[in-house]
BATIVEX-470127 format. One record per residue (C-alpha): x, y, z; residue number from 1; residue in one letter. Coordinates in nm, 4 decimals, padded with zeros to 6 digits, always signed. Last residue first. Layout:
BATIVEX-470127
@px=X, py=Y, pz=Z, resi=NUM, resn=A
...
END
This chain:
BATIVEX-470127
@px=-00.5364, py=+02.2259, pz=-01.5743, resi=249, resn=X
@px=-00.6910, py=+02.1595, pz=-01.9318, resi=248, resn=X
@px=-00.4497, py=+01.9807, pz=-02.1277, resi=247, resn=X
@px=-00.1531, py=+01.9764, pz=-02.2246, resi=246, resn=X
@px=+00.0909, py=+01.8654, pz=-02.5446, resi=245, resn=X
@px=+00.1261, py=+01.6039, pz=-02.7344, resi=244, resn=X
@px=+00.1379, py=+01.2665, pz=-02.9357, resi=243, resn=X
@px=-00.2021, py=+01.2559, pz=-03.1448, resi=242, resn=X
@px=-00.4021, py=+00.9898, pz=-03.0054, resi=241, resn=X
@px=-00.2075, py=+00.9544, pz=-02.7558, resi=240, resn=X
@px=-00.3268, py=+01.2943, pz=-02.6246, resi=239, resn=X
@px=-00.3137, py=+01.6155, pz=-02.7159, resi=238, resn=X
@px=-00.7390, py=+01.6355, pz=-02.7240, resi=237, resn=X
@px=-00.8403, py=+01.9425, pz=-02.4875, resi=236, resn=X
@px=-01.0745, py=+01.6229, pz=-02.3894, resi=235, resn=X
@px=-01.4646, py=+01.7006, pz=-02.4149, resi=234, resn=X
@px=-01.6718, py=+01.5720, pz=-02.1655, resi=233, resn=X
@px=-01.9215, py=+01.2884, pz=-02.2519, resi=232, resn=X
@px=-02.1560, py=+01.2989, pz=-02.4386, resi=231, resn=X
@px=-02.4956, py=+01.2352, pz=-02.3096, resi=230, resn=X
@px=-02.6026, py=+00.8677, pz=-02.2406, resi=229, resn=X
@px=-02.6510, py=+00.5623, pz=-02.4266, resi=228, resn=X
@px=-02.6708, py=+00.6866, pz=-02.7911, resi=227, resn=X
@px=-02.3622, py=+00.5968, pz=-02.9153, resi=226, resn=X
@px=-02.0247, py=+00.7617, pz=-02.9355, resi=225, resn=X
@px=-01.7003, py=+00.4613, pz=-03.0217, resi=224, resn=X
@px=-01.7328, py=+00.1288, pz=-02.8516, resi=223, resn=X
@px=-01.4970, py=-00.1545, pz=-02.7431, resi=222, resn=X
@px=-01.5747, py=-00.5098, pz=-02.6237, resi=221, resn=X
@px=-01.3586, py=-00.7238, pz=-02.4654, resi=220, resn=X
@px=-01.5421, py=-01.0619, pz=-02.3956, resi=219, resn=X
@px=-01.2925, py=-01.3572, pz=-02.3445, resi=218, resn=X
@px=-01.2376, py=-01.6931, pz=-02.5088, resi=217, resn=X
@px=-00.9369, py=-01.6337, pz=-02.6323, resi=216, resn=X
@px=-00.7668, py=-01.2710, pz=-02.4671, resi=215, resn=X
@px=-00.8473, py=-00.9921, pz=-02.6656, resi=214, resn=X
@px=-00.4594, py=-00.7437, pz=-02.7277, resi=213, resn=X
@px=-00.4771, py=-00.9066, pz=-03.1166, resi=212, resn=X
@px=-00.8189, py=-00.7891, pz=-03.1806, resi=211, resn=X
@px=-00.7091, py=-00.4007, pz=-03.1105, resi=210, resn=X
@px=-00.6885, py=-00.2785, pz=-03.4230, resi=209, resn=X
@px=-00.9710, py=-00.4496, pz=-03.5368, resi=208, resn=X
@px=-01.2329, py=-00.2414, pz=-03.2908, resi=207, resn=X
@px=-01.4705, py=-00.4195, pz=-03.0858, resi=206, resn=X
@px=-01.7744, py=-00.6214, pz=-03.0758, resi=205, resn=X
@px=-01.7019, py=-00.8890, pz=-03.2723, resi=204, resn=X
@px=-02.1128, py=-00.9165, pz=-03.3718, resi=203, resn=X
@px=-02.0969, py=-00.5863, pz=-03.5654, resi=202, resn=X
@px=-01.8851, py=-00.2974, pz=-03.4478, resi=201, resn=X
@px=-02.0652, py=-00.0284, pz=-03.3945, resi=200, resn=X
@px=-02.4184, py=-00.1925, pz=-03.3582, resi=199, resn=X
@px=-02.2729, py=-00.4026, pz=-03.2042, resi=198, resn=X
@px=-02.1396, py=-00.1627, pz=-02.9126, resi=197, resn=X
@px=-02.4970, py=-00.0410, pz=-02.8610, resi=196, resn=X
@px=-02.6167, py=-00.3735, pz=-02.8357, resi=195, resn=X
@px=-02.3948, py=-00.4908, pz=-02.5865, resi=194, resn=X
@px=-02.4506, py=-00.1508, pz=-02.3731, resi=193, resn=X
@px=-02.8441, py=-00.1649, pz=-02.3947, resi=192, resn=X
@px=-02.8150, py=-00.5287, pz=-02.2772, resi=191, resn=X
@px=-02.5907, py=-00.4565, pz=-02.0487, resi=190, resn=X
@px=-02.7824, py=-00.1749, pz=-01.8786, resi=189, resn=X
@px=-03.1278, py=-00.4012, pz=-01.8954, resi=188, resn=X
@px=-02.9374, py=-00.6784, pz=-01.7153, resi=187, resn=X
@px=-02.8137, py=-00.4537, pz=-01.4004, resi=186, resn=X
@px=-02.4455, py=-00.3828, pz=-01.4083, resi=185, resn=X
@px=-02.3130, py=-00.5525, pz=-01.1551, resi=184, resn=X
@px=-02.1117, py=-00.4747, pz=-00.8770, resi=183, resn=X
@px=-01.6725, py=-00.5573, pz=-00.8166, resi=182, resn=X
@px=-01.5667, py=-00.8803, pz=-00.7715, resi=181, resn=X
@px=-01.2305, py=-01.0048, pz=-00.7400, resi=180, resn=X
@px=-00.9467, py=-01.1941, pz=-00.9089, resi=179, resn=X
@px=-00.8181, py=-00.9536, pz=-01.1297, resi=178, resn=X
@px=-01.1300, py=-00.8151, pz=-01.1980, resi=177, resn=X
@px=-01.4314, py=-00.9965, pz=-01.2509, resi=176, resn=X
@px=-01.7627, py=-00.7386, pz=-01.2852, resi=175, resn=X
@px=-01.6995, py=-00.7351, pz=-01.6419, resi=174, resn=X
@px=-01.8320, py=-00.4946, pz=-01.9360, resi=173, resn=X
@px=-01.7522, py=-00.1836, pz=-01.8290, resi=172, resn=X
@px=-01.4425, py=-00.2758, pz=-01.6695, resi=171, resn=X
@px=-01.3039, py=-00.4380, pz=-01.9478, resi=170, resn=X
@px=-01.3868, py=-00.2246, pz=-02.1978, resi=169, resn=X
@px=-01.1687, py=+00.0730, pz=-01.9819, resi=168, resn=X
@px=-00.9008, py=-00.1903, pz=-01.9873, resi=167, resn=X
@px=-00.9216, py=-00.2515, pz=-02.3716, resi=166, resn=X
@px=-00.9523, py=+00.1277, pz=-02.4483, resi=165, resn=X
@px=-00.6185, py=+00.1720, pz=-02.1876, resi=164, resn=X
@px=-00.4483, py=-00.0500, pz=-02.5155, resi=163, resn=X
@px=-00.2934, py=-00.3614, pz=-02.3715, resi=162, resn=X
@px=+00.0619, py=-00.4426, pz=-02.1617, resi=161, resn=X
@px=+00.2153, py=-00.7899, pz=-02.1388, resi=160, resn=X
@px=+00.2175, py=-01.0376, pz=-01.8932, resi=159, resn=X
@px=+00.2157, py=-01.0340, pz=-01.5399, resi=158, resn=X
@px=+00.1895, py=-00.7892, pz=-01.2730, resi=157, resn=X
@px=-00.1479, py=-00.7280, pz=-01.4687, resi=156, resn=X
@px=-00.2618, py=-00.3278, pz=-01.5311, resi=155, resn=X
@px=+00.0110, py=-00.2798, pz=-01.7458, resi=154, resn=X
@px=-00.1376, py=+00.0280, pz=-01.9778, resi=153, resn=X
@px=-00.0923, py=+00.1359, pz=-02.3222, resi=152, resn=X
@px=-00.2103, py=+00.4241, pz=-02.4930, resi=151, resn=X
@px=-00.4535, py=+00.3130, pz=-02.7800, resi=150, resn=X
@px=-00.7571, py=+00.4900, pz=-02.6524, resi=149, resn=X
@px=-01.0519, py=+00.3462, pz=-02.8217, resi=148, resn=X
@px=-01.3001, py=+00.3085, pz=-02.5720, resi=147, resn=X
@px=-01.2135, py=+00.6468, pz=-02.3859, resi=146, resn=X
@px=-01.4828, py=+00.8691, pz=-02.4967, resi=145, resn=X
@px=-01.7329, py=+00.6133, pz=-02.3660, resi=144, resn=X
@px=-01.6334, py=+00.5850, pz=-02.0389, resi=143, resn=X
@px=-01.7579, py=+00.7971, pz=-01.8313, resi=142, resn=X
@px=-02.1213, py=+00.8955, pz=-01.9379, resi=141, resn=X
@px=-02.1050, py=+00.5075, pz=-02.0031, resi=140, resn=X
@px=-02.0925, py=+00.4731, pz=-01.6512, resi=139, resn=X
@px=-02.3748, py=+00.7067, pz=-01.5601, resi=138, resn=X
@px=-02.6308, py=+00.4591, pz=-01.5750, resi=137, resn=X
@px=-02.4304, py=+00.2527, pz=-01.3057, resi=136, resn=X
@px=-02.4209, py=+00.5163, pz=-01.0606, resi=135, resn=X
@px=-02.0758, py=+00.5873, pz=-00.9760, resi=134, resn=X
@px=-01.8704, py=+00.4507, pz=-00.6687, resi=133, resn=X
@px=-01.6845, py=+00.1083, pz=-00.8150, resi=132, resn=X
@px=-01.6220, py=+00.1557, pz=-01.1991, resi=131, resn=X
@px=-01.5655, py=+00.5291, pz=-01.0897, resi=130, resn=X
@px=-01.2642, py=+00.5108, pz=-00.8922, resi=129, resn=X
@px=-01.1824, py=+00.1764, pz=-01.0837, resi=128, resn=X
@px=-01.1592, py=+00.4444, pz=-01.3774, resi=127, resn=X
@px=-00.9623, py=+00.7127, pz=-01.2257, resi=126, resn=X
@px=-00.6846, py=+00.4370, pz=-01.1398, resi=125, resn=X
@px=-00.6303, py=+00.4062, pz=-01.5154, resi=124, resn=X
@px=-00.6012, py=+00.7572, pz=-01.5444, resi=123, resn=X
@px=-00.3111, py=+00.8005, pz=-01.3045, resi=122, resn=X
@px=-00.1952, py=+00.4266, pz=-01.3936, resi=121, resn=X
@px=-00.1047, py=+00.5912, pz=-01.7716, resi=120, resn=X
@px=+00.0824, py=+00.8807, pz=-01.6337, resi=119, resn=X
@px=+00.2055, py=+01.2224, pz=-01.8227, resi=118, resn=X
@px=-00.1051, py=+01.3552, pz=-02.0116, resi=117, resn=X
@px=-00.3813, py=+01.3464, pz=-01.7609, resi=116, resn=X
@px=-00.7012, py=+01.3229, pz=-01.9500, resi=115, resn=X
@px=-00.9158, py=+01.0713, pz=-01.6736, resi=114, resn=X
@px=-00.7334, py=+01.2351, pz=-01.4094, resi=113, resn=X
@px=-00.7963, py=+01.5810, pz=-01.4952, resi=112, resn=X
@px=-01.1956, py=+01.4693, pz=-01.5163, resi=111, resn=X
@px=-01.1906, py=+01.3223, pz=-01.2044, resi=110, resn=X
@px=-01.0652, py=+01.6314, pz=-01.0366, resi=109, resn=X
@px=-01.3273, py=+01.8307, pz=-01.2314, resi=108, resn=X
@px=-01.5979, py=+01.6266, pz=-01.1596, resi=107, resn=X
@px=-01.4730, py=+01.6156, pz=-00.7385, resi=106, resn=X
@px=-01.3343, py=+01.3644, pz=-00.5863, resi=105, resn=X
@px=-01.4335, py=+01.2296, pz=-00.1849, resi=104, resn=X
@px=-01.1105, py=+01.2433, pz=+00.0000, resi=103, resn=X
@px=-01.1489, py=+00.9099, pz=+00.1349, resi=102, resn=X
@px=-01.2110, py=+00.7617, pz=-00.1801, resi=101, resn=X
@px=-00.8757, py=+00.8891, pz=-00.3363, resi=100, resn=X
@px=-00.6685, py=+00.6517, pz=-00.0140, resi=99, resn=X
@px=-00.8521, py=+00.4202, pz=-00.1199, resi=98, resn=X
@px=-00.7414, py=+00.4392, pz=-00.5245, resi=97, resn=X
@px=-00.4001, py=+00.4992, pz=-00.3376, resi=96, resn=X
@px=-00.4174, py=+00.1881, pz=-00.1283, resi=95, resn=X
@px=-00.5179, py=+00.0220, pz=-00.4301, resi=94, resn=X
@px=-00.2337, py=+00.0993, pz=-00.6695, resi=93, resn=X
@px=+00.0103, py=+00.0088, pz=-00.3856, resi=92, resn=X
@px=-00.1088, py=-00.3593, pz=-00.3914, resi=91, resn=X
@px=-00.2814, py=-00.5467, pz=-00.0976, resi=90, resn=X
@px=-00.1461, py=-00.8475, pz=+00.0628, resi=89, resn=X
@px=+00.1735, py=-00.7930, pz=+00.0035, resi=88, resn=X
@px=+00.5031, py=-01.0100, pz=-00.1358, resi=87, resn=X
@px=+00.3989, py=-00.9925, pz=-00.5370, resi=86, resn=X
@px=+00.1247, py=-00.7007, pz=-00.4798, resi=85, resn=X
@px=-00.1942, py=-00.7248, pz=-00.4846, resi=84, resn=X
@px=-00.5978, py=-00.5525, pz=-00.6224, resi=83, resn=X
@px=-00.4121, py=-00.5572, pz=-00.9648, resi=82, resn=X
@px=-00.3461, py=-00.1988, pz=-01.1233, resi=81, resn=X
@px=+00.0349, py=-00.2162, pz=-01.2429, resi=80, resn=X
@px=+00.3352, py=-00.0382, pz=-01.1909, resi=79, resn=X
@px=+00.2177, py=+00.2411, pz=-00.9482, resi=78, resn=X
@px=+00.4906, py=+00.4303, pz=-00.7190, resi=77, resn=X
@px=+00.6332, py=+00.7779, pz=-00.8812, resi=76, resn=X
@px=+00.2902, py=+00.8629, pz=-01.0704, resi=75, resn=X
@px=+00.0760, py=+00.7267, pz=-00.7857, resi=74, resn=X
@px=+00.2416, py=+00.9482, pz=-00.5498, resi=73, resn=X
@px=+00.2222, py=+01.2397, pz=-00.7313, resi=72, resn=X
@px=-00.1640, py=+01.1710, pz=-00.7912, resi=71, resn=X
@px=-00.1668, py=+01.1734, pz=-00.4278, resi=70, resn=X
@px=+00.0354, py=+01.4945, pz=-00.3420, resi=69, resn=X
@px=-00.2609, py=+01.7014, pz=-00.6315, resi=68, resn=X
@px=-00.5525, py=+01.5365, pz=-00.4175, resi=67, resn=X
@px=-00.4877, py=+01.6901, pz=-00.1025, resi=66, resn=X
@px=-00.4071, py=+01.5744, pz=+00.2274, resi=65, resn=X
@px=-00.0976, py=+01.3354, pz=+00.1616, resi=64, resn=X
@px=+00.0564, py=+01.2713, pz=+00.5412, resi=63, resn=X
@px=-00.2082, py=+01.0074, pz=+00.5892, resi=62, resn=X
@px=-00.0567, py=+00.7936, pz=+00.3043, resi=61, resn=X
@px=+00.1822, py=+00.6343, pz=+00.5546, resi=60, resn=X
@px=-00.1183, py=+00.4531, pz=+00.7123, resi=59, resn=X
@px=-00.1448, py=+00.3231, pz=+00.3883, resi=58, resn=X
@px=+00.1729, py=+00.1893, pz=+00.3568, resi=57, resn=X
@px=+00.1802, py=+00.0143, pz=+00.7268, resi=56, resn=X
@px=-00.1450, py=-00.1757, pz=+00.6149, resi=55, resn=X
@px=-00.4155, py=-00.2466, pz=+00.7793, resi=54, resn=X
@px=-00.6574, py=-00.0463, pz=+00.6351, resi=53, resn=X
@px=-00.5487, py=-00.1502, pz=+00.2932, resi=52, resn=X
@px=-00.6159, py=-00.5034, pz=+00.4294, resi=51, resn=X
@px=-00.9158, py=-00.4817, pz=+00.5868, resi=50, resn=X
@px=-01.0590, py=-00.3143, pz=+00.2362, resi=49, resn=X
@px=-00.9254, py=-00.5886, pz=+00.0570, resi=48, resn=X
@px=-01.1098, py=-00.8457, pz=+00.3116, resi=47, resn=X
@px=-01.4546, py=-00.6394, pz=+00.2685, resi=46, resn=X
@px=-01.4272, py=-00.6807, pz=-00.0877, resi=45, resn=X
@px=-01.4528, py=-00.3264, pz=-00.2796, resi=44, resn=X
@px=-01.7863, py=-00.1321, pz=-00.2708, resi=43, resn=X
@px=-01.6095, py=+00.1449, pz=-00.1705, resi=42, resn=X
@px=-01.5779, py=-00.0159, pz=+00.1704, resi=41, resn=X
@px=-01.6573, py=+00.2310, pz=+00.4040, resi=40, resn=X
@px=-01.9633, py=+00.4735, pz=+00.2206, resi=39, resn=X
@px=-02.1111, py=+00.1291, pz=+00.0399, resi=38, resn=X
@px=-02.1767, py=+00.2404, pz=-00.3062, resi=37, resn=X
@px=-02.3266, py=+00.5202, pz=-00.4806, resi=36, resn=X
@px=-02.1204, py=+00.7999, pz=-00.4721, resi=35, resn=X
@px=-02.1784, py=+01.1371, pz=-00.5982, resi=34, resn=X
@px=-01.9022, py=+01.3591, pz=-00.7477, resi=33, resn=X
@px=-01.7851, py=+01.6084, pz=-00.5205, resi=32, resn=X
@px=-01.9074, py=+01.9428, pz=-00.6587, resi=31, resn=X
@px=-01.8717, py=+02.1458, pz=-00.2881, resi=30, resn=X
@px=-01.5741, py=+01.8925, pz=-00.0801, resi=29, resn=X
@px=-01.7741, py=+01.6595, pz=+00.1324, resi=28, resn=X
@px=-01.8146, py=+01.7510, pz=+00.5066, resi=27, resn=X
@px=-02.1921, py=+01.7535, pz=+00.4742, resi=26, resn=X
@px=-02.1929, py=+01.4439, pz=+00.3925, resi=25, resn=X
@px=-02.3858, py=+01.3346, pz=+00.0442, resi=24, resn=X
@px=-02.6416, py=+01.0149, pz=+00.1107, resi=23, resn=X
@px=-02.5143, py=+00.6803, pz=+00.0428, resi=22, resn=X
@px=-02.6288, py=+00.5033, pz=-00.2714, resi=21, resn=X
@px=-02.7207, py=+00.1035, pz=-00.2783, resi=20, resn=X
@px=-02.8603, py=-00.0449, pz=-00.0342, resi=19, resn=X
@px=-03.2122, py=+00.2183, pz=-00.0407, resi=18, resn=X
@px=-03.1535, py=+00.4588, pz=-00.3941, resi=17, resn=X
@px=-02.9861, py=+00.7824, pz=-00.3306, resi=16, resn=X
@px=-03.0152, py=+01.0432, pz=-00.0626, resi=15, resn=X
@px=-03.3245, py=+01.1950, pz=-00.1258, resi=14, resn=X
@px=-03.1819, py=+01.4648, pz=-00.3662, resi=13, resn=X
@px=-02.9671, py=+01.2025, pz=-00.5424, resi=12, resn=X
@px=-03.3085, py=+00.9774, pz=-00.6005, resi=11, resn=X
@px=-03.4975, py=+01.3119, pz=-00.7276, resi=10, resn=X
@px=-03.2525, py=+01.3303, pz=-00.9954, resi=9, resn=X
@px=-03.2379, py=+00.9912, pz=-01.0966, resi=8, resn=X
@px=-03.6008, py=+00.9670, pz=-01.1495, resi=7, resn=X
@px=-03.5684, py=+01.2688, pz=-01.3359, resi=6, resn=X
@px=-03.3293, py=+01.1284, pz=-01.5864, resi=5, resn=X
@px=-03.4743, py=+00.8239, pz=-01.6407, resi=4, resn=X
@px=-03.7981, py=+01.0315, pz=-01.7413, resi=3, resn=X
@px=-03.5584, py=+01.2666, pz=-01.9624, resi=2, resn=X
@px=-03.4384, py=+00.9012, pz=-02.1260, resi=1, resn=X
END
């Protein structure tokens, strides 16, 4: 693990891996988190990407220049989290994700988003944020904390709404979403992941209480802490969990 580690280290200082990570700009905000995926696309589909660009609601997002007017943007206009909308090519929730991209989040930005208090899609955007631009051995950095989070989320147009824990297993352990592809986890990474979450579990893989939110025939895993990883930040924990108050601003 320290070796893995180091590697990665000296990989961020050279610019990241060749394909893969994009080396830091210069104008990116001090503490920006680093990205490692395609610097224009976001490692989205080239078409979605086209799209957002394209579209008159995005272009109206050039008015927001700081991250605080974007997360009030997504509270007052995200319903769900698929790539589209009903009548448009490309949803609201991913012009904003986009629109987050190009201002380059920090840790601690990320990390209000993740715990914010007062809007599911807020936190649930802050996850595709990192499911597509963060090293893949840091995704369970991430995630972990958040396996079993019961508050709900609609992330489909359609259908009902499931625990965010199910969403956030979802991403971890798909690269299918909503009808698109996002990058895969390299094979050892699963396999360290599956078995890490069966040892938890046993061979279902996640937590009873929220068997009746798996779709048949689908893989939904959930984890509590492991091994993978260090531990993830700390939550100033009011949260769903137990029904209150702030958190760190």
């Amino acid at each position: 693990e320290r070796e893995r580690n180091r590697k990665r280290e000296e990989e961020r200082e050279r610019g990241g891996k060749k394909g893969g990570a994009v080396e830091k700009s210069l104008t990116m905000p001090a503490g920006s988190l680093p990205i490692y995926c395609n610097e224009e696309t976001m490692g989205l589909p080239s078409k979605i990407v086209t799209n957002i660009k394209s579209s008159h609601y995005f272009r109206s997002l050039f008015k927001f220049k700081v991250y605080h007017e974007v997360l009030g943007e997504i509270k007052r206009e995200v319903k769900h989290l698929e790539p589209s909308d009903m009548n448009l090519l490309v949803s609201t929730a991913f012009c904003l994700l986009y629109k987050l991209f190009t201002l380059r989040l920090t840790e601690k930005q990320m990390k209000r988003m993740l715990d914010c208090d007062d809007n599911v899609y807020v936190r649930g955007i802050g996850f595709l944020y990192l499911r597509l631009t963060t090293e893949p051995e840091d995704l369970w950095y991430w995630f972990e904390h958040y396996l079993e989070d019961d508050e709900m989320i609609q992330y489909q147009r359609t259908g009902g709404p499931v625990p965010l824990g199910v969403f956030v297993s979802q991403l971890l352990q798909d690269h299918k979403y909503c009808g698109i592809f996002f990058k895969q986890l390299p094979v050892k990474l699963r396999k360290e992941i599956s078995d890490e979450l069966e040892e938890h579990y046993g061979s279902l893989k996640f937590p009873d209480k929220f068997q009746s939110y798996v779709g048949k025939g689908k893989s939904v895993r959930d984890s509590g802490r492991g091994a993978l990883g260090s531990p993830p930040p700390k939550r100033r924990r009011t949260d769903s969990f137990s029904g209150g108050a702030s958190r760190e601003d």
